[in-house]
C-alpha positions in Angstrom: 146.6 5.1 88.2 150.3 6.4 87.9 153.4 4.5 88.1 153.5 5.4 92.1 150.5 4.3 92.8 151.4 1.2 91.3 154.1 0.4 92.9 152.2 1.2 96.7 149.8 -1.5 95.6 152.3 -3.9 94.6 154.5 -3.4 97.4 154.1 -6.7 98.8 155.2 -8.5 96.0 158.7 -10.2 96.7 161.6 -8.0 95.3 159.3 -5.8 93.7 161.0 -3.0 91.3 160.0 -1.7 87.8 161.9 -0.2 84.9 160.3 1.7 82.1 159.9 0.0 78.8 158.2 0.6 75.2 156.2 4.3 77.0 155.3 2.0 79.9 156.9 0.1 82.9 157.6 -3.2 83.1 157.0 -4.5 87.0 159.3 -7.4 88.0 159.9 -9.8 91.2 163.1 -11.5 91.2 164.0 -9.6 88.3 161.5 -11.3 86.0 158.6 -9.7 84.1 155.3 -10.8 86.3 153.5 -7.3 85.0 153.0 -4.7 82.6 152.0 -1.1 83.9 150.8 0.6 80.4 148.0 3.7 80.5 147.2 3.5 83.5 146.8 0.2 84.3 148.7 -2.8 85.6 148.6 -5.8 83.4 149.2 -9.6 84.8 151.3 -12.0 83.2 149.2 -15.0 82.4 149.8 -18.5 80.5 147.4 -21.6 79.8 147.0 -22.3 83.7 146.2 -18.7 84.3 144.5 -17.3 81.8 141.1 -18.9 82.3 141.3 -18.4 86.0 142.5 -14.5 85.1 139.2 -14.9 82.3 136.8 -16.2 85.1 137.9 -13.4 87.7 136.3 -10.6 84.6 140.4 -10.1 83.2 140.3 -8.1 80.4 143.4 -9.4 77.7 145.8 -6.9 76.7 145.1 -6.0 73.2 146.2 -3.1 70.4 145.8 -2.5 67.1 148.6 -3.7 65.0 149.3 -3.2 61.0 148.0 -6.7 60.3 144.7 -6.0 62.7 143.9 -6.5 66.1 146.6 -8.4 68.3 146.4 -9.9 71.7 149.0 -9.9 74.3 149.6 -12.6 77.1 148.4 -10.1 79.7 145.4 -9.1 81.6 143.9 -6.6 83.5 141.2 -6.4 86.0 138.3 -4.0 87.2 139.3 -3.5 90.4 142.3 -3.6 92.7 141.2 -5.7 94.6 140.4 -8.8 92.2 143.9 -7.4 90.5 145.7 -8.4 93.8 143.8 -11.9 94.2 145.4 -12.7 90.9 149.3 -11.6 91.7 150.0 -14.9 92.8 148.8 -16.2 89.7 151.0 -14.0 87.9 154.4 -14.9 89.8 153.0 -18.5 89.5 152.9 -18.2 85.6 156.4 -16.7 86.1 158.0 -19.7 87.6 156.3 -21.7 85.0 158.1 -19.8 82.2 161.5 -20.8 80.7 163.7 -18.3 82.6 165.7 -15.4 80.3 168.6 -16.0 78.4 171.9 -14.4 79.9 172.3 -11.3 77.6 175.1 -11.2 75.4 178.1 -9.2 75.9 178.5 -6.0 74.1 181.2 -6.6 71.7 184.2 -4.3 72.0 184.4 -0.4 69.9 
């Protein structure tokens, strides 16, 4: 899947928009993080709540290989796009759970 056809899928999600981070895209609504788009696939946000529902639905945890081993990542993906949509509402859902961003800081003057 590209970037495009990402964002056609998730083109119902309220205020939908991406921005590319760390050689992926990060895929927001409301301008918060509900997805990761990262080698081709899009990655759901999940929590405590979601994670077992994203676990029973065959979601696959985001994991890589780091210096101290394997590490996992709060995020899932899914076999098909179809169970991937089911599970979007879950993922804006663990959103509004979340503590919202801190305001960034101001860039201090040259």
């Amino acid at each position: 899947m590209t970037i495009e056809e990402a964002n056609k899928l998730l083109k119902d999600v309220p205020n939908y928009s991406h921005r590319a981070m760390f050689g992926g895209h990060g895929l927001y609504s409301n301008g918060r993080v509900f997805a990761l788009f990262d080698d081709g696939h899009i990655f759901l946000k999940g929590d405590a709540i979601s994670a077992p529902i994203y676990e029973e639905s065959g979601g696959i945890q985001f994991s890589y290989i780091s210096n101290n081993g394997p590490m996992s990542m709060k995020y899932w993906r899914f076999l098909t796009n179809e169970i991937l949509l089911e599970n979007v509402d879950n993922a804006l859902e663990t959103v509004q759970r979340s503590p919202a961003p801190k305001p960034k800081k101001p860039k201090a003057p040259k």
